[in-house]
ZABA-676411 format. One record per residue (C-alpha): residue in three letters; x, y, z. Coordinates in nm, 4 decimals. Example, Ala and Ser with C-alpha at 12.3 -4.5 7.8 and 13.67 -1.06 7.14 Angstrom:
BEGIN
- ALA	1.2300	-0.4500	0.7800;
- SER	1.3670	-0.1060	0.7140;
//
This chain:
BEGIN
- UNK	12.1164	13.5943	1.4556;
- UNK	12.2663	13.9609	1.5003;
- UNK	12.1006	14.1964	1.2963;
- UNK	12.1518	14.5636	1.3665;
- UNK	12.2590	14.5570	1.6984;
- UNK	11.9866	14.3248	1.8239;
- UNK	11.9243	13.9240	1.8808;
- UNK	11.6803	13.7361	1.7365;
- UNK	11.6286	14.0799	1.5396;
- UNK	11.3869	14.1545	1.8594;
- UNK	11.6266	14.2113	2.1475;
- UNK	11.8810	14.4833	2.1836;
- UNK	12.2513	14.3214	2.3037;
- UNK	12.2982	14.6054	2.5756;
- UNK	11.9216	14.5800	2.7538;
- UNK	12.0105	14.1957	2.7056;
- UNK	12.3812	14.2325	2.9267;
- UNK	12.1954	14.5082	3.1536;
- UNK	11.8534	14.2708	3.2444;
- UNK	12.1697	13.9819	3.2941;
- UNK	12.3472	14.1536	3.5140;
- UNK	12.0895	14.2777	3.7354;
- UNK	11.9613	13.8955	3.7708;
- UNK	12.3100	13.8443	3.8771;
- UNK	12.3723	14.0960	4.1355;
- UNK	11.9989	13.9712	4.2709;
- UNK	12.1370	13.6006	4.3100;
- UNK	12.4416	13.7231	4.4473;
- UNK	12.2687	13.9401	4.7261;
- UNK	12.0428	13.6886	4.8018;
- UNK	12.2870	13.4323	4.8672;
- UNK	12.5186	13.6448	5.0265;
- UNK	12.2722	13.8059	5.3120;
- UNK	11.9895	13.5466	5.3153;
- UNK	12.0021	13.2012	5.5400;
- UNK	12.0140	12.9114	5.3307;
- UNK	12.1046	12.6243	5.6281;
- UNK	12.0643	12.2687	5.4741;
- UNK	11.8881	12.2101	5.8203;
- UNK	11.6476	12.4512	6.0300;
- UNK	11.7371	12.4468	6.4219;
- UNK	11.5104	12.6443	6.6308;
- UNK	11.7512	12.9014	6.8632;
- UNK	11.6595	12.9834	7.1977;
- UNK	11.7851	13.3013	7.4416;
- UNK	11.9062	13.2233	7.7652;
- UNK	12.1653	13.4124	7.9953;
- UNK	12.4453	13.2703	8.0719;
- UNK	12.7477	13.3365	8.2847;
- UNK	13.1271	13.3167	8.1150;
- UNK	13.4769	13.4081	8.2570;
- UNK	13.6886	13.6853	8.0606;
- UNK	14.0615	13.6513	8.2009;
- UNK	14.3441	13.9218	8.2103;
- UNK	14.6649	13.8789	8.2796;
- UNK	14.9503	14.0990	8.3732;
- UNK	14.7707	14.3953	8.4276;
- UNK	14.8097	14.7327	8.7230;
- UNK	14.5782	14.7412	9.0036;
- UNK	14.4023	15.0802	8.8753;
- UNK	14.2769	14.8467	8.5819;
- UNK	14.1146	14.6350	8.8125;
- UNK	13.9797	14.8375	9.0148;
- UNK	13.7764	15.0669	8.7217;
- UNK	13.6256	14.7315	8.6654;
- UNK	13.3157	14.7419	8.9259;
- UNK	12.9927	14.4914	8.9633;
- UNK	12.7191	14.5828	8.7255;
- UNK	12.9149	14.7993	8.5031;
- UNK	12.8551	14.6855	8.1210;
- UNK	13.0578	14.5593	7.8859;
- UNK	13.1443	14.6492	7.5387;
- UNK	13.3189	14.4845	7.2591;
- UNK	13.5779	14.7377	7.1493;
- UNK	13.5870	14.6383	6.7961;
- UNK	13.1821	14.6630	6.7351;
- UNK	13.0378	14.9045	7.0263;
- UNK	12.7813	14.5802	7.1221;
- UNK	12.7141	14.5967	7.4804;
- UNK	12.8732	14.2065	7.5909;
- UNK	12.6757	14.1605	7.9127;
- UNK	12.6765	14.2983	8.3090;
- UNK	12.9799	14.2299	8.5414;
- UNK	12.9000	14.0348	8.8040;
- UNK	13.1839	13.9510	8.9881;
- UNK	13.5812	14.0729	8.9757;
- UNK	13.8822	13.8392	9.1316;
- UNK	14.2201	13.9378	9.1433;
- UNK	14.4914	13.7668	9.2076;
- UNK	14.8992	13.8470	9.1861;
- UNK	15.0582	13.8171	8.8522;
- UNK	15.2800	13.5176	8.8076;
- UNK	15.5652	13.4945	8.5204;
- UNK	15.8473	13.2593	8.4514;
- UNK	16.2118	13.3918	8.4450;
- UNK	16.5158	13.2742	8.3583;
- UNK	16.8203	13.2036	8.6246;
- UNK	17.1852	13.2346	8.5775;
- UNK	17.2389	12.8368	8.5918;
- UNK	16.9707	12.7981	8.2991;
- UNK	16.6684	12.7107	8.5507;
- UNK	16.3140	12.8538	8.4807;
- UNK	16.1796	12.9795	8.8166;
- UNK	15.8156	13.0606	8.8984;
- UNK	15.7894	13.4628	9.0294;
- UNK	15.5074	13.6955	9.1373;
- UNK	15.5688	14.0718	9.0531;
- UNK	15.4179	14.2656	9.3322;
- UNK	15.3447	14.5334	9.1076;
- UNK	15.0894	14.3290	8.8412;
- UNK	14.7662	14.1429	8.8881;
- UNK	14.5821	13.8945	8.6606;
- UNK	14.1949	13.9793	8.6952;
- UNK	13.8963	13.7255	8.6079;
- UNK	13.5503	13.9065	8.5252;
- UNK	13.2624	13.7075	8.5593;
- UNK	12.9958	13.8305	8.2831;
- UNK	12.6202	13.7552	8.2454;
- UNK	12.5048	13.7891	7.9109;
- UNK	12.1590	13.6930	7.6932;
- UNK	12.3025	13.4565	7.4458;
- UNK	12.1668	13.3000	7.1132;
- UNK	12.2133	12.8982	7.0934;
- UNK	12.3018	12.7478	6.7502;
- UNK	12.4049	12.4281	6.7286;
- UNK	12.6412	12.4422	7.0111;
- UNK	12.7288	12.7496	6.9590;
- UNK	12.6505	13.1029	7.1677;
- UNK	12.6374	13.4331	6.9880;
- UNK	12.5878	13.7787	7.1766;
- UNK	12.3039	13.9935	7.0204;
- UNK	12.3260	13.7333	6.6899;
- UNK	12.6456	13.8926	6.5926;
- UNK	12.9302	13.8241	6.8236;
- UNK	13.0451	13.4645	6.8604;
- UNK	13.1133	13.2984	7.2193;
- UNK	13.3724	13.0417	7.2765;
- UNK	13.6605	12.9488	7.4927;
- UNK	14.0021	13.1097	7.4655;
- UNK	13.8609	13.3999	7.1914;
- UNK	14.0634	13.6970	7.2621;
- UNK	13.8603	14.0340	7.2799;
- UNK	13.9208	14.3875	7.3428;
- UNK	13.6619	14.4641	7.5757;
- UNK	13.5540	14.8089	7.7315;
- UNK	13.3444	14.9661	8.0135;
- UNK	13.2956	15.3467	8.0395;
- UNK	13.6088	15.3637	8.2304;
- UNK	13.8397	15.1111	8.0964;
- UNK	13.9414	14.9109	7.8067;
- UNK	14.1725	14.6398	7.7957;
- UNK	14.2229	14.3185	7.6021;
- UNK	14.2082	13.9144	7.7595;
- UNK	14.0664	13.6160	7.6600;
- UNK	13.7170	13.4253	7.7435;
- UNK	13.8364	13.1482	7.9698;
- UNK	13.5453	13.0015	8.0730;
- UNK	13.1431	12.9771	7.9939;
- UNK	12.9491	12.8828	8.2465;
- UNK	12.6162	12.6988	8.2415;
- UNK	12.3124	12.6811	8.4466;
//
């Protein structure tokens, strides 16, 4: 079967393991970075509207925010969508009292902010991804970022036509 270093006395072992694992590393690649659903859905773009919230943040903060400004994911540079519309209302936290009660207070000095953002989405099965790369759902925190500002929150809300 092995005679001088080759199979079959036709094949060399080594040009054998090389030729397997470049099969191999084609599989791999291919399943890796191709599609292989089980079912085909067609996906449609449509812009939608969705609610990124912010709590317990300084006026200045809010007020870089401004209508029409983009939006940025921090963590991947992909423009998010177009603000259009900033509410902001006074911060509210829980504190303890002395006789072991939890009281609602407002700290004059904090705001929470809710940014209303329009953005072309993907549709997948129920699902809404930002330039096919950056999923969409309800209470995903994101570090988000204008060309003034960054600061982190949480999408609250998506908002259909």
């Amino acid at each position: 079967m092995f005679k001088n270093g080759k199979l079959f006395n036709k094949i060399n072992i080594v040009d054998l393991c090389v030729i397997l694992v470049i099969v191999l590393l084609i599989v791999g690649a291919t399943i890796k970075f191709g599609k292989f659903h089980s079912k085909t859905e067609e996906t449609a773009q449509t812009n939608i509207e969705y609610q990124f919230t912010v709590n317990n943040i300084r006026d200045y903060t809010i007020d870089a925010f401004q209508v029409g400004d983009t939006v940025y994911d921090s963590q991947s540079g992909v423009d998010i969508g177009k603000v259009t519309n900033v509410e902001k209302t006074e911060a509210v936290t829980y504190e303890g009292t002395s006789t072991g009660e939890v009281v609602r207070v407002t700290n004059p000095y904090r705001y929470d902010m809710v940014l209303t953002i329009e953005a072309p989405v993907t549709v997948e099965s129920d699902a809404y991804y930002i330039n096919n790369s950056i999923e969409l759902k309800v209470n995903s925190a994101k570090t988000i970022e204008t060309k003034y500002v960054k600061t982190s929150g949480m999408v609250s809300d998506i908002l259909e036509d």
